[in-house]
C-alpha positions as CSV (number, residue, x, y, z in Angstrom):
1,X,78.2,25.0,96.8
2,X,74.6,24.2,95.6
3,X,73.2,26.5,97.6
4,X,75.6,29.1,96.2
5,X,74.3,28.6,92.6
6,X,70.7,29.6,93.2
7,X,71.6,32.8,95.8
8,X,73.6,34.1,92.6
9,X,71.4,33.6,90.1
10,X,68.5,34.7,92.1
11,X,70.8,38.3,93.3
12,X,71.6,38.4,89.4
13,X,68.2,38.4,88.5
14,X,67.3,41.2,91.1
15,X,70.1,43.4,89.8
16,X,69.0,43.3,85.9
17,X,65.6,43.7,87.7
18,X,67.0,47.3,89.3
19,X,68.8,48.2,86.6
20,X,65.8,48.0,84.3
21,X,63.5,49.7,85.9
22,X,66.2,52.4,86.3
23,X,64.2,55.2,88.4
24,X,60.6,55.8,88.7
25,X,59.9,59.6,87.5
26,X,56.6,61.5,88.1
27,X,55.5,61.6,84.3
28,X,52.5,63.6,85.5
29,X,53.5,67.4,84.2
30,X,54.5,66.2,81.6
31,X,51.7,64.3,80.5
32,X,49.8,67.6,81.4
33,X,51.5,69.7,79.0
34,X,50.6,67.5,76.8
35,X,46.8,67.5,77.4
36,X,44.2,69.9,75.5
37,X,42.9,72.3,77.4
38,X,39.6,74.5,76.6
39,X,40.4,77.3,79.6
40,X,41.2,80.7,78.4
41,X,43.0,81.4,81.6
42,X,46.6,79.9,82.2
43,X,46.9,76.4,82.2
44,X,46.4,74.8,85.3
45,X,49.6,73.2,86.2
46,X,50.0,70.0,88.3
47,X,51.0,70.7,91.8
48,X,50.8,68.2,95.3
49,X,50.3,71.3,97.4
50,X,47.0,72.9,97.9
51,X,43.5,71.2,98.4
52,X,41.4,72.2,95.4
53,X,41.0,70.1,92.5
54,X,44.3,69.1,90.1
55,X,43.2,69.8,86.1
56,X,45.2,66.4,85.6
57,X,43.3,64.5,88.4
58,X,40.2,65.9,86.5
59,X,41.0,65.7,83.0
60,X,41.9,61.5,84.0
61,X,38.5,61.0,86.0
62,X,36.2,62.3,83.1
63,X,37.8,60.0,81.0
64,X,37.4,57.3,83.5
65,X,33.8,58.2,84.0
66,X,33.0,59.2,79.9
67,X,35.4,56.9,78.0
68,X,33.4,56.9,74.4
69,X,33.8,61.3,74.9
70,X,37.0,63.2,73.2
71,X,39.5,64.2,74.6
72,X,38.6,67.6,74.2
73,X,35.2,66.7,76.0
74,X,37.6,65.2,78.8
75,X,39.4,68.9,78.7
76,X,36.5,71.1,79.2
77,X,35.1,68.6,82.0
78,X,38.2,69.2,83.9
79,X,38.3,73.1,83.3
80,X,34.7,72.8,85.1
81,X,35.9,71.3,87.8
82,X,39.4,73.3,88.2
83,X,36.9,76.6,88.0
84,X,34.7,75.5,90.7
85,X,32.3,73.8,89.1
86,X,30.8,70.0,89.9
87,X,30.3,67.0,88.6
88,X,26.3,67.2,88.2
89,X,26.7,70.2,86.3
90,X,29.6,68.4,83.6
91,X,27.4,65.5,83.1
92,X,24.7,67.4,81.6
93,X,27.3,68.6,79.1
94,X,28.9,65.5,78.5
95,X,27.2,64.1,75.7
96,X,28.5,62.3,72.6
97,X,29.3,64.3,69.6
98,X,27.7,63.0,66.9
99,X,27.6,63.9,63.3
100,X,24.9,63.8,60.9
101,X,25.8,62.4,56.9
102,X,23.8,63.4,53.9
């Protein structure tokens, strides 16, 4: 019986475990749509397939790489990148915007 007592309470706590995480959904496209974008062309969308470079895998690693930028720094970074560009080339771009007070 005393063993009993801690197998239930320990399957218990695994089942509210399970049912709180509930399923795990690839928020990815949607966080895309939601991301600024400074392309004229269509939006890049996020796809697994292919082997050229994903706007949202861009748009995520100039942020990682330029944290202090804006997100519409972060944007035009990844457009670069989706369009064939490199990383050399963004960096000479990305620069802190700064504003000048009279």
């Amino acid at each position: 019986m005393r063993s009993f007592i801690p197998t239930s309470v320990a399957f218990g706590a695994l089942l509210l475990l399970g049912l709180a995480c509930g399923d795990s959904e690839d928020l990815r496209p949607q966080l895309e749509s939601e991301l600024p974008t400074t392309t004229t062309e269509p939006v890049v969308k996020y796809a697994e397939e292919g082997d050229g470079p994903k706007y949202i895998d861009m748009y995520f690693e100039a942020e990682r790489q330029w944290p202090d930028l804006t997100p519409d720094q972060w944007a035009a970074a990844a457009t670069h990148i989706v369009n064939g560009g490199t990383w050399d080339e963004v960096a000479v771009f990305m620069v802190p915007t700064t504003t000048t007070e009279n």
